[in-house]
Kinemage of the C-alpha trace (Angstrom):
@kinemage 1
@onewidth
@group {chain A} dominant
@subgroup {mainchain}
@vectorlist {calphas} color= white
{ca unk a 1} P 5.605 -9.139 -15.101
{ca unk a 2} L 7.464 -12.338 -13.640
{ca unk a 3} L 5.323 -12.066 -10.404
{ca unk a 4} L 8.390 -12.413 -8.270
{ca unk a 5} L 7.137 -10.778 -5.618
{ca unk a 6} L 3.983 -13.228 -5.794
{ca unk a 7} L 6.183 -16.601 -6.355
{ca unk a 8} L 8.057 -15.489 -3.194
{ca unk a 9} L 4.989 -15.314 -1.025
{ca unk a 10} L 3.556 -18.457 -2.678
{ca unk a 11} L 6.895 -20.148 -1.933
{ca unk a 12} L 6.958 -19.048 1.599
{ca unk a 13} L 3.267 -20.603 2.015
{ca unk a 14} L 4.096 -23.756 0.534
{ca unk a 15} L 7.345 -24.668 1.657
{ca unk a 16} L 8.866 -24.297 -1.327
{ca unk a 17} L 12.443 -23.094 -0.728
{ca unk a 18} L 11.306 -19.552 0.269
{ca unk a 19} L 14.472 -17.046 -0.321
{ca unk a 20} L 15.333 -13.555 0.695
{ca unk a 21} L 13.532 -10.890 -1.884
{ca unk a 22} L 16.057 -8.543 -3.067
{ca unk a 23} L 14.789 -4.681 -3.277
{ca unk a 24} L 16.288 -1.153 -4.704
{ca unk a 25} L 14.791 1.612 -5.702
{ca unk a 26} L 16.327 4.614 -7.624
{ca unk a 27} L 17.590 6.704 -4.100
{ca unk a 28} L 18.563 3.044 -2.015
{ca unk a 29} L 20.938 1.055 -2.836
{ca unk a 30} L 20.429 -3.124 -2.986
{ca unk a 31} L 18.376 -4.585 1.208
{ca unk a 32} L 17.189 -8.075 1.730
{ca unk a 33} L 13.536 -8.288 2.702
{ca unk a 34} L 12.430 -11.353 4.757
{ca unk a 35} L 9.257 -12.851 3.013
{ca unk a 36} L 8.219 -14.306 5.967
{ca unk a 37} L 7.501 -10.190 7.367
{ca unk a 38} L 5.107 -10.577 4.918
{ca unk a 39} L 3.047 -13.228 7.243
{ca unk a 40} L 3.290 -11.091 10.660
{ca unk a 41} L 0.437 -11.567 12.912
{ca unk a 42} L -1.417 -8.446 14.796
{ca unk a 43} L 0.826 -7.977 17.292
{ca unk a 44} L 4.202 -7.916 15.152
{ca unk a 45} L 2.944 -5.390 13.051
{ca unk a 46} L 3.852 -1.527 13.112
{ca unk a 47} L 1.348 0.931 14.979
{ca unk a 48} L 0.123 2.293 11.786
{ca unk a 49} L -1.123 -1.380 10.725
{ca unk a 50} L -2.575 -2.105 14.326
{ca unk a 51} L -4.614 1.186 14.174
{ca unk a 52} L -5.712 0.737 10.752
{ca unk a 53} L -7.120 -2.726 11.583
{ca unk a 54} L -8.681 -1.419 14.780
{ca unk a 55} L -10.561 1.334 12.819
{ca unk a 56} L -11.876 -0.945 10.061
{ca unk a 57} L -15.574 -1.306 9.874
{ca unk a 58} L -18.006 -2.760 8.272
{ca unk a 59} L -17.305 -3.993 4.576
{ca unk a 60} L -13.339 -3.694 3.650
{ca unk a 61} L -11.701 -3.731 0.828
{ca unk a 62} L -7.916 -4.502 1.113
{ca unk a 63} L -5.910 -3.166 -1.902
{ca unk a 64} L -2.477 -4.983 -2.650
{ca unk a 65} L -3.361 -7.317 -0.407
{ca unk a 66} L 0.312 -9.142 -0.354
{ca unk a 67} L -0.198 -12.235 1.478
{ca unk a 68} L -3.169 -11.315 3.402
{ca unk a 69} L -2.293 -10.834 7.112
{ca unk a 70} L -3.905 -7.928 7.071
{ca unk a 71} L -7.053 -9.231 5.540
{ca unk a 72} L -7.084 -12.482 7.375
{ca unk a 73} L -7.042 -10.835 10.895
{ca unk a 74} L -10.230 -8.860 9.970
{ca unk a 75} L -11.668 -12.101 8.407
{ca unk a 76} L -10.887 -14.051 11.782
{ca unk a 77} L -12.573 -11.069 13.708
{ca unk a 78} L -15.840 -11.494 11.466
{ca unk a 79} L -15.399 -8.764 8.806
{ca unk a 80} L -16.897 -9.409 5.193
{ca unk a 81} L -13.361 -8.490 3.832
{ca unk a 82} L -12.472 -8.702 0.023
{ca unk a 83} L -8.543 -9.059 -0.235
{ca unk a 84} L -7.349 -7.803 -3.555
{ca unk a 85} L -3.805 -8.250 -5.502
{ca unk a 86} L -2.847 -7.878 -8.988
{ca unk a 87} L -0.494 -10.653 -8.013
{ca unk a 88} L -2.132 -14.583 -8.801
{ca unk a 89} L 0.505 -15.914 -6.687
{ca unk a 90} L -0.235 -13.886 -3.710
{ca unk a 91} L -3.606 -14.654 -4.096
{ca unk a 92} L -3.097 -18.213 -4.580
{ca unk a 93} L -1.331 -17.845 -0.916
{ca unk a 94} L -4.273 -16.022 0.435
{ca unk a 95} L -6.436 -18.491 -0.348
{ca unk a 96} L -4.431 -21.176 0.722
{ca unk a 97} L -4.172 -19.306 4.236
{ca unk a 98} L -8.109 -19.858 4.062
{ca unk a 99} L -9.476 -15.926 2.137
{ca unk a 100} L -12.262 -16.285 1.505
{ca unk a 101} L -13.032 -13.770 -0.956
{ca unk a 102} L -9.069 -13.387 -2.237
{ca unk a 103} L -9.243 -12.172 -5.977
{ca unk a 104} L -6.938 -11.101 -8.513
{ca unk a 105} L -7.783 -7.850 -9.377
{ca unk a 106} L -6.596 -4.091 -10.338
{ca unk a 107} L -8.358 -1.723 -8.002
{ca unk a 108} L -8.592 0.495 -10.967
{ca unk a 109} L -11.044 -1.840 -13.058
{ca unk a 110} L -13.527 -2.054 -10.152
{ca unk a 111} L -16.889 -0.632 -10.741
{ca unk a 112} L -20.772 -0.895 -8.945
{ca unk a 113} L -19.415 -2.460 -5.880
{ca unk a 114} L -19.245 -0.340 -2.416
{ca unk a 115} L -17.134 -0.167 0.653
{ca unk a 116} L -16.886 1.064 3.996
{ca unk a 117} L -13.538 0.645 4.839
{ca unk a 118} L -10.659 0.735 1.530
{ca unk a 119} L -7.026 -0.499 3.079
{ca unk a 120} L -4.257 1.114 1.342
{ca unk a 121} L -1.453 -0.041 3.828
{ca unk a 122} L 2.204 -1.065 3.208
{ca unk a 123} L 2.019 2.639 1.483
{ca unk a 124} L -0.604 1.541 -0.392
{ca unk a 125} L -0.627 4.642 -2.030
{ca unk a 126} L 2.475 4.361 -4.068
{ca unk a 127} L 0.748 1.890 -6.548
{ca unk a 128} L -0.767 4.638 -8.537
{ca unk a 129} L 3.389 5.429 -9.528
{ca unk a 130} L 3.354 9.131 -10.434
{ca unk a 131} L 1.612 11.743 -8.752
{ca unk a 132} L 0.457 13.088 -11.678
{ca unk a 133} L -1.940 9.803 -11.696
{ca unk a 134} L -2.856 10.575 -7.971
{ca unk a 135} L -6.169 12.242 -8.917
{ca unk a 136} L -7.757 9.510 -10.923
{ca unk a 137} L -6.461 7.018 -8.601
{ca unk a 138} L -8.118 8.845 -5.660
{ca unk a 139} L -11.563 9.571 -7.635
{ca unk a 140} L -11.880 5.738 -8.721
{ca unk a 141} L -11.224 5.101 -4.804
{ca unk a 142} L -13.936 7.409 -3.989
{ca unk a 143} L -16.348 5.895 -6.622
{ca unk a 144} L -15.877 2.325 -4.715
{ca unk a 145} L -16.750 3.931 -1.207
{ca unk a 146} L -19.989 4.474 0.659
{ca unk a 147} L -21.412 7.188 1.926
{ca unk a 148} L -20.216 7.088 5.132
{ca unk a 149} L -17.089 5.307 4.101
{ca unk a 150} L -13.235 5.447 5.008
{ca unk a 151} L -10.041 5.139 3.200
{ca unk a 152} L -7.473 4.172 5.452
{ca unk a 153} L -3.749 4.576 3.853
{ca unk a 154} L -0.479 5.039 5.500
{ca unk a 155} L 2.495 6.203 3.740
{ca unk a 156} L 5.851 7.896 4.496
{ca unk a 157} L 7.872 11.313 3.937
{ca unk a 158} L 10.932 10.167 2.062
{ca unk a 159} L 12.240 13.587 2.375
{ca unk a 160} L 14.933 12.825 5.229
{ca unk a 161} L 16.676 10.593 2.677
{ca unk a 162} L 17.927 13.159 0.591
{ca unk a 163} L 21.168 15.528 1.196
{ca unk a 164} L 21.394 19.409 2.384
{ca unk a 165} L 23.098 21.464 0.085
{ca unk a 166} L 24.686 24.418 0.899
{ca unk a 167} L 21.683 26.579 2.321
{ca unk a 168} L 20.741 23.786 4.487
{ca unk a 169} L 17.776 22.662 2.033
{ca unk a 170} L 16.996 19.426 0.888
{ca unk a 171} L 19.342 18.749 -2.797
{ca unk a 172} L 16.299 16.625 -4.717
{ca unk a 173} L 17.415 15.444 -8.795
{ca unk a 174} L 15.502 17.103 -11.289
{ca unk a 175} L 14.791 14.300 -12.816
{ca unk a 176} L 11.508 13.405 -11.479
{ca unk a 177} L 8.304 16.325 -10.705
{ca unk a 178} L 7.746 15.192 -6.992
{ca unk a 179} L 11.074 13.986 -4.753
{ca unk a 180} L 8.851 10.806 -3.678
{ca unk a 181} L 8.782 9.083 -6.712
{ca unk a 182} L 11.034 6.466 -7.276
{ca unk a 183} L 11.462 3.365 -9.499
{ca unk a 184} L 11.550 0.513 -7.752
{ca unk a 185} L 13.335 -3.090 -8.403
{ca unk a 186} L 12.752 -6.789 -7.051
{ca unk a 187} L 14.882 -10.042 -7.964
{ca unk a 188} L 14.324 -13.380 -6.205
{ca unk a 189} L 15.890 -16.386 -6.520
{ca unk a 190} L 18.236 -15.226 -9.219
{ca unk a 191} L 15.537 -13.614 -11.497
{ca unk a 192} L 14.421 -9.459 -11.705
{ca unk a 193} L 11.343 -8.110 -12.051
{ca unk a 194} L 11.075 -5.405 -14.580
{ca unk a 195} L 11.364 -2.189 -12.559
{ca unk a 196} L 8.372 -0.133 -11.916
{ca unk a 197} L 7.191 2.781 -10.572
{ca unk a 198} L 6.544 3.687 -7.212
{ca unk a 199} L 5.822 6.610 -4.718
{ca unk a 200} L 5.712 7.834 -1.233
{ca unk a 201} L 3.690 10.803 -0.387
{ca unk a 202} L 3.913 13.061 2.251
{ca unk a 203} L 0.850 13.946 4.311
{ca unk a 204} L 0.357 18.008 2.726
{ca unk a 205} L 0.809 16.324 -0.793
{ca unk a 206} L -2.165 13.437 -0.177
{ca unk a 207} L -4.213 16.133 1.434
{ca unk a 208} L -3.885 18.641 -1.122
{ca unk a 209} L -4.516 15.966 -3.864
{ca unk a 210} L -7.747 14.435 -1.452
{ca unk a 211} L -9.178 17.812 -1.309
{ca unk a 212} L -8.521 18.516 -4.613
{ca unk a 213} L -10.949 15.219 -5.552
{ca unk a 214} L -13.605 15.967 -3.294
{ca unk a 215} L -12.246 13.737 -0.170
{ca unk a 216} L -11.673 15.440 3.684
{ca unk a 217} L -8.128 14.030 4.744
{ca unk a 218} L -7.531 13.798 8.250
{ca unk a 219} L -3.714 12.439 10.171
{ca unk a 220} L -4.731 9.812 12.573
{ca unk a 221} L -1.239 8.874 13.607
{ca unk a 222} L 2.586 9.784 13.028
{ca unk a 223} L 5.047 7.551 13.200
{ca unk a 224} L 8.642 7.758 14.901
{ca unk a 225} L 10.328 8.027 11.302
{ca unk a 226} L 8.172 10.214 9.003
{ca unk a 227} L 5.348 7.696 8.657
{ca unk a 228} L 1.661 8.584 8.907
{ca unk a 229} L -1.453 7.188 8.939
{ca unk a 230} L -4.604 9.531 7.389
{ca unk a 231} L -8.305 8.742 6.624
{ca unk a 232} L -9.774 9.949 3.594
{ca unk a 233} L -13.672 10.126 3.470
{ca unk a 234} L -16.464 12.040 1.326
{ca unk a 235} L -16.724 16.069 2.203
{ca unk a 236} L -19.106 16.683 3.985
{ca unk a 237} L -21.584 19.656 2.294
{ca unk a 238} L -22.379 21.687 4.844
């Protein structure tokens, strides 16, 4: 991996000529993205960030951390928060922007340590790729949260971006086993990233998969454009 998405954030931080990244995926044809959404505070971010960050508690764990607004507003509100990226870039931006705890690190090599809050936001989700990967993604979650713990993930329902056929259902490709995966693409400054996989669930699909692994799923909040936000937390034995 180049780290493109990294060196833009890194860029953006430093001053150093910070350009435009350039996404596609497989179903969406070639957008600009602003880096500098990347450093929103609170109060420009969508609903389903603002609620996530208002239901955080205790000791958080931010997955895919990107550049860390997300983690620095809990820091700056007093949380022990542990922003992590697979990115060193990023994370050389984060702690730049004064993370404390800012670590590269795959979510998926974690082990011993416990949280009570896991961030998945930015459809945090979609870094496990497939959904066929969804359930050990989702178990080695579970092993990194407390008892009492909460996994707070918002994603969206890609569905609406596909075309009726005839009968008025949804035409999907065949190519792929679940219509929200996608391969994704990012250049910057002239330079692509390999492309990788990527995926957007729908809210029956992560509940079905949570309760398949032993996690209660419950929507907190829907979004004007097939977005959610859910909480995922230990079942209960009653």
């Amino acid at each position: 991996m180049k780290d493109l998405f990294g060196k833009a954030i890194l860029d953006y931080q430093t001053g150093n000529n910070p350009q435009d990244l350039i996404t596609e995926t497989s179903i969406s044809e070639a957008d600009e993205m602003s880096v500098a959404y990347l450093f929103r505070g609170f109060e420009k971010m969508p609903k389903m960030e603002q609620n996530a960050l208002l239901l955080s508690n205790g000791k958080v764990l931010d997955v895919g951390c990107g550049a860390g607004s997300h983690s620095l507003y809990l820091q700056e509100k007093g949380y022990d928060v542990t922003p992590i990226d697979i990115s060193p870039n990023a994370i050389k931006a984060c702690q730049l922007r004064g993370l404390k705890k800012a670590t590269v690190k795959d979510v998926m090599s974690m082990k011993v340590e416990q949280f009570d809050t896991i961030l998945l936001l930015m459809n945090g989700a979609g870094m496990c790729g497939r959904l066929k990967n969804i359930s050990r993604f989702l178990l080695q979650l579970k092993s990194l949260l407390t008892e009492n713990g909460q996994i707070l993930v918002d994603s969206s329902d890609i569905i609406y971006m596909f075309d009726e056929d005839e009968d008025g259902g949804k035409w999907i490709p065949g190519d792929t086993d679940y219509y929200g995966e996608l391969e994704f693409k990012i250049s910057y400054k002239g330079e692509m990233e390999k492309p990788f996989d990527w995926m957007y669930i729908d809210f029956n699909t992560l509940q079905n998969a949570a309760l398949a692994n032993g996690l209660a799923c419950e929507l907190l909040v829907e979004g004007d454009h097939f977005d959610y936000l859910a909480r995922l937390s230990h079942q209960k034995i009653t």
